[in-house]
Structures are given as C-alpha cells and as structure tokens.
N, C-alpha and C positions, 0 to 999 in steps of 0.2 A: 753254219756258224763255226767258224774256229777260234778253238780257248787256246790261251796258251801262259804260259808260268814266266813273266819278266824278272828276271834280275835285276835288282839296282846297286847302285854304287857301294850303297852300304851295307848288302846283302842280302834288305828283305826282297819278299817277293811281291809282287801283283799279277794278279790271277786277269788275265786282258780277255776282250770280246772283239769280235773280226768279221763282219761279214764279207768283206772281201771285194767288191763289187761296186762302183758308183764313182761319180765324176767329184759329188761334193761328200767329202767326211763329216759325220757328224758328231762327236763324244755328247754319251746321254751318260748322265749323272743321277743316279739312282737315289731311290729316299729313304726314310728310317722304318723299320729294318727292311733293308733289300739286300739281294748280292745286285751285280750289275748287269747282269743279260739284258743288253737293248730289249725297246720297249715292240712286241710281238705284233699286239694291237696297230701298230704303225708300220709294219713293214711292207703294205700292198701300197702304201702313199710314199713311202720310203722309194720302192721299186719305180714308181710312176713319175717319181723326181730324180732319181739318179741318185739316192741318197747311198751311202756307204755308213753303216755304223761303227764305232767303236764305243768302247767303253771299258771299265774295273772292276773290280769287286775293292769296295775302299776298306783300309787298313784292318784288320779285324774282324772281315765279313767273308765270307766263302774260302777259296783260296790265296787271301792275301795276306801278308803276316800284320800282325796289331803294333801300331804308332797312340800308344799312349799320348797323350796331351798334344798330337795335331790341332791344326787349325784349318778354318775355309781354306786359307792360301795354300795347303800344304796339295791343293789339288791341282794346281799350275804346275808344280814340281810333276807330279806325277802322269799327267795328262803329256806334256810336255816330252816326258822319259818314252811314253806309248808313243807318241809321234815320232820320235825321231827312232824308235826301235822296228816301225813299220813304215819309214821311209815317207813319211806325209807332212808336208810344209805347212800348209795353211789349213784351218778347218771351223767350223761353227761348232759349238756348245750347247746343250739344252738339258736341262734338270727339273727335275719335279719336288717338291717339298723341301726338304732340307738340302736334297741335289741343288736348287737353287741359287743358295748363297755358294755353292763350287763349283758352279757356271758362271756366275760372276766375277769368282777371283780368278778365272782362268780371260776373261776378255779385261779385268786390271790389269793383272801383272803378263799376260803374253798377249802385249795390244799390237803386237807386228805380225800374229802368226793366227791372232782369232777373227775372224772375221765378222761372224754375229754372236747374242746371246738370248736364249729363251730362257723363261724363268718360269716353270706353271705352279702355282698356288706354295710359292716362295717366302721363305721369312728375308725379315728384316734382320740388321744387329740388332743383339737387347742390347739396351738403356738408349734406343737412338731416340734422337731429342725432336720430342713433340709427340712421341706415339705413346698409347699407354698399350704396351707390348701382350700384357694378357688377356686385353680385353675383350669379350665376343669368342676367347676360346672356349670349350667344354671343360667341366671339371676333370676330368680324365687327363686331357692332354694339359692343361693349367697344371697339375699334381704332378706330371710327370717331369714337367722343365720347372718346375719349383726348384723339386728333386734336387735338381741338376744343379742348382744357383748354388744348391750345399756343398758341393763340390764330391767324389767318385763315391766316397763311401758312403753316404746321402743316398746317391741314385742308385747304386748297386742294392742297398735296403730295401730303398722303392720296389726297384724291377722285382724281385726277390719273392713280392706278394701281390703287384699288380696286376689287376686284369681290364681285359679295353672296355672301355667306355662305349655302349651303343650311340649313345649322344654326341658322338665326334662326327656322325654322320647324318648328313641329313635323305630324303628319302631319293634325291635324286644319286646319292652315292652309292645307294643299296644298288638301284635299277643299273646302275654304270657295273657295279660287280656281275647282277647275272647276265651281262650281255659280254661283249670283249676283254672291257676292264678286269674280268676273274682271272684274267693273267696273273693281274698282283699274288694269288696264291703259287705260282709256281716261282716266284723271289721272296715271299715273303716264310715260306719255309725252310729253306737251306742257309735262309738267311738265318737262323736262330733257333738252329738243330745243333747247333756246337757252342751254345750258352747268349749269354745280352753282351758280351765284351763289344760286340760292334757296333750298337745300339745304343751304351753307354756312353761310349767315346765320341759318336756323332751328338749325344743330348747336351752333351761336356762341351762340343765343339758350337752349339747351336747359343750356349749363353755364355760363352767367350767371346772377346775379341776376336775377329777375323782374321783379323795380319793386313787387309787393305779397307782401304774408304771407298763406299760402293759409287761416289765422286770420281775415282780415276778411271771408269768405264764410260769412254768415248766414243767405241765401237757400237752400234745399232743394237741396242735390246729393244726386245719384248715381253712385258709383262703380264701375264697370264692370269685369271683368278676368279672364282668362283663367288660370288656378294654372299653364299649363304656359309662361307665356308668354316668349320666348327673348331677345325682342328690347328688351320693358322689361316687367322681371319685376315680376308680382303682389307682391312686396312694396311698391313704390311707392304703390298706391292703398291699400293696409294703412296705407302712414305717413300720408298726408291724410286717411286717416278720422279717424285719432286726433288729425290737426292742425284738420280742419275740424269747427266746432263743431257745424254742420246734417247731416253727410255721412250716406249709408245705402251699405255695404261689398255689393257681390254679388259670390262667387269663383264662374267657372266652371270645376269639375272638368274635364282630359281637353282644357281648350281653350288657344289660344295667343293670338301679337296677330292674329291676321286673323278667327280662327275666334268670338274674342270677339264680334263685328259679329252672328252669328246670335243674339244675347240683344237686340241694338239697338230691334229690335220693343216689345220687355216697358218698354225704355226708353223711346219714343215716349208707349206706356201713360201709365208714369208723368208725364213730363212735363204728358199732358194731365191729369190727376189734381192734380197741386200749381195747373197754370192756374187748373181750376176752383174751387180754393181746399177 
C-alpha cells in the first residue's frame, strides 16, 4: 500500500491510498467513522480482477485536514484532484454506508471520467420525497442523525455522551465481524483516536443537501443492501433505484449494514463487467 499526503490548491491536505497495481482503478469511499484504507477483505477478488485501488481519508479523518460544512459533492472535487495527481483518467467508485452518497456524487458530477457506481448499504438524501427516512432505523442510529438535523453543536453534545447501540446490528453483522469483516476495527480506530470532528462533519453532511440530484447519475450503478439492515434501512437504496435512472436494486435477505459487505465480491464482478463495456 502506499499512503501518501496530497496537496490541494487550497492547501489542505488529503491523506491518499495507492495500491499501485491493476488495469481497472477503483476509489472506495469509506464510511462513518472510517479513515480510508481500501477495503482488506476484498483485496484477493481485487487481485483476481485486475483491480487497483485508491482511496482518502475524507476531510477530518486520519490524515486529511477538516472541511467544515462539506458536502456529498465535495468528494468529486477531491476524488478527482487523486486522479489526476496519480495520473489515472477513468475509474469506477464504490462506497459503503455514508461512502455511498460519495460514490454517487462522484458518477453525477465526473460522468466523463466514472465509469460505474457501487453503493453498499447507502443512504438516501434526507427529506427525499416519498421515504420516511428514519424509519426501520435503530434508536442509536435514529438519535444520532436526529442530532445532526440540530445542526454542529447539537451533534457535537450528542457524540460527547453517546454510546453504540447493540441494536444497529442484527446477528448476521455480529458473524460478518468475527470473520473478515473485523477489518472494520482497524479504520474504525484511528478513525476516532484524534476526537468525532470527522464523524461529525460526515452526520452534518448525511442530513444536508448533497450538492447533486442522485437523477443526474446516468452511468451503471449498483445498489447494494441488506433487507435487515438497522442502521440505514434497505428502504434507502429502494428510493435511489427508482430515482437513479441507470441503477440495478440487489436486496440481501437475512442480512444487515455490515454483513451486506459479503455480496461486495459479486459487486467487484460487476464493476469489472460495465468497465469492459
């Protein structure tokens, strides 16, 4: 893997992920709270496709400097600035939970340059019309984008004395941690060893406006999604199908948001499939 410290135009940093190797680029888009180190668990199906990853650590999280009141879109900019700083033209997207909505705005707003889009166990916008957006969540995760609807200092109070909810999971997410999935503990602590600013700013960014309509994603999505899932219920990726004009819907029976990740494989598949055209 090589990490490396990007410069942007406006000085901050972003802390980049490189495997270095592969015909098709992938940028994976990490979720709340992660840093970005592509996803471990997927790198022998990674290797078996020709996959190359990239990735960031987003604003506020690992090595990357904090953008206050970002949005989804702000990850086209930045996805964008990695690509052309590592000399790669075209490339596919795929994000897990709140990564999601920044796999998306990267196949909106760079529809010459993305080729596909995965989404695994992905929100929707809030207030999109026809969903009731917290419904079927856990109270845990419900409390915590509540939070957020109050705006920073709201969720900063929250974070301040919250703790997770076992009920965000159901048993199949347990089983996915003590098998591969226990990856997530090696981003889910450096993600939030140096305070919730990053965590914060993604929950700020999850019940905001986006900056794009998940309508102007033309290019081939995949939506990803777990029927039991607690923490952002399969109804979510149900309303982007029917909003995204390209999308292809897969519910997994029996599964939640973590345990969705063991379909991630079939999604790798796919992505190489639309590359080849």
């Amino acid at each position: 893997m090589i990490e490396t410290d990007l410069t942007l135009p406006d000085g901050r940093t972003l802390h980049t992920y490189d495997t270095g190797v592969g015909h098709l680029t992938v940028f994976w888009h990490h979720g709340t709270p992660n840093i970005g180190a592509p996803p471990r668990p997927l790198f022998a199906a990674a290797e078996r496709l020709g996959i190359r990853w990239m990735s960031y650590d987003r604003p506020g999280y690992g090595g990357s400097t904090p953008l206050p009141g970002r949005d989804m879109a702000s990850a086209a900019e930045h996805v964008a600035a990695v690509a052309d700083a590592l000399d790669v033209d075209r490339f596919a997207v795929m994000g897990h939970s709140s990564g999601g909505p920044h796999a998306l705005a990267c196949g909106a707003l760079l529809p010459d340059r993305v080729l596909a889009v995965v989404s695994v166990s992905g929100l929707a916008p809030f207030g999109a019309g026809g969903l009731d957006w917290f419904a079927g969540m856990s109270a845990g995760s419900e409390a915590s984008l509540r939070a957020a609807t109050r705006g920073r200092a709201a969720k900063e109070e929250h974070q301040a004395t919250a703790e997770f909810d076992p009920e965000s999971f159901v048993p199949a997410d347990n089983a996915a941690f003590d098998g591969p999935w226990g990856w997530f503990a090696d981003v889910v602590r450096p993600a939030i060893v140096g305070g919730p600013d990053g965590l914060v700013d993604d929950d700020l960014a999850n019940v905001a406006p986006w900056g794009f309509d998940p309508a102007q994603v033309t290019v081939p999505v995949l939506l990803s999604h777990g029927e039991r899932d607690r923490m952002v219920p399969a109804s979510h990726s149900a309303w982007l199908a029917r909003r995204c004009p390209s999308a292809e819907l897969r519910l997994h029976p029996g599964d939640g948001h973590i345990s969705a990740l063991n379909h991630a494989e079939a999604a790798l598949d796919w992505l190489g499939e639309q590359a080849r055209g």
